[in-house]
Phi, psi and omega in degrees: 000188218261198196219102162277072179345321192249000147336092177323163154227166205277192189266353134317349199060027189266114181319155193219133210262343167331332201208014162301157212267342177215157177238006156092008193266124196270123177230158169248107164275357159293321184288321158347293173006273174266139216269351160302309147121018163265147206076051133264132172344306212215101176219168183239106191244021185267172184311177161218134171265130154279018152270025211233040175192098192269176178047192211272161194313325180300304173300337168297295160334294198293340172284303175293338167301298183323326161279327134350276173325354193212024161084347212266063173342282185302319184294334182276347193261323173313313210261013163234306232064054161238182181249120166289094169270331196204136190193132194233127174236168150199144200227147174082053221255131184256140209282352212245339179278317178259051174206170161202191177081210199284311179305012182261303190314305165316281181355299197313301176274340162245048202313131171312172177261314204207123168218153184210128195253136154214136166264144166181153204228131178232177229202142125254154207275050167215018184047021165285157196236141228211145202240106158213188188206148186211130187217131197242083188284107176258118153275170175303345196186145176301349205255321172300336208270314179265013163285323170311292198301308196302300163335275175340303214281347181242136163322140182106327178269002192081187197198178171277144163227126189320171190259017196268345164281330191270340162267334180253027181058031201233115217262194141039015174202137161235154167289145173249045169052018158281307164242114187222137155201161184223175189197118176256129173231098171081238181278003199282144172219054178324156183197110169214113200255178214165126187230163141290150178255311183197116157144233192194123233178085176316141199299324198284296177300003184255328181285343183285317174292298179321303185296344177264351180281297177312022166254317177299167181276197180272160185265000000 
């Protein structure tokens, strides 16, 4: 991630990307903008009844990961009462190109097997519009994947960088490295950050929207 002086560090003296102040990603909220989801690649564009997701934000989460988790995208952004307008994906993306800092610099001496990117934007039935990215790193071998994520995981080192301005034309927005979360499975490495886009969409829902992003399998 980019290198902030003021940036805490962890109890190791180490940056720490929780509270970072940019994640270094470009998004454009005009096109976001409508939440209808026209002109798009990839859009899910049927209603959503807010009643067709119960109980408390905790319990919604936990529904939507379980749906995540078996692949059912829409069905888990449904299972929050949110709506999917928008999802840009690309695969087979090369990692040492599409990164930079000490991550470009590992990359170099550890080439990935595989990386594949998504962008996508959901809605609430109060018309806030939620920003996020999932990004799927495959290395040669679990004991590299996680010398990768740990690299990732501190503030400071650069990043994989989403594909969304040269594909979705997007401008004028960064993530601010506040709801981030990863996972390592095996050789595996998830990266899935979440921003506001349009409203005011609560810190507990952009952390609920990562964690459920950061579940799904690869594409």
């Amino acid at each position: 991630m980019p290198f902030d002086p003021n940036q805490p560090r962890d109890s190791r003296g180490r940056w720490t990307k929780g509270k970072a102040a940019g994640a270094g990603v470009a998004l454009v909220a005009g096109v976001m903008t409508a939440a209808g989801g026209a002109d798009v690649t990839t859009s899910v564009g049927a209603a959503l009844d807010a009643g067709s997701s119960q109980g408390t934000a905790e319990q919604k989460a936990a529904n939507g990961r379980k749906s995540a988790q078996k692949g059912n995208e829409s069905e888990a952004w449904q299972r929050m009462a949110l709506k999917e307008v928008r999802r840009e994906v690309k695969r087979g993306l090369r990692c040492a190109a599409q990164s930079y800092g000490e991550v470009r610099q590992f990359f170099l001496t550890h080439p990935c097997n595989k990386l594949d990117q998504q962008l996508f934007a959901l809605s609430d039935t109060q018309g806030n519009v939620i920003a996020g990215s999932i990004v799927w790193v495959t290395m040669p071998s679990a004991e590299v994947a996680a010398q990768f994520k740990e690299l990732e995981d501190n503030y400071g080192t650069g990043d994989v960088t989403p594909f969304g301005t040269e594909i979705l034309e997007l401008s004028h927005f960064r993530f601010s490295g506040k709801h981030y979360k990863s996972r390592l499975d095996g050789p595996l490495v998830v990266i899935a950050e979440t921003d506001r886009l349009r409203g005011a969409p609560s810190d507990a829902m952009l952390n609920e929207v990562a964690s459920v992003a950061d579940v799904l399998p690869p594409l």
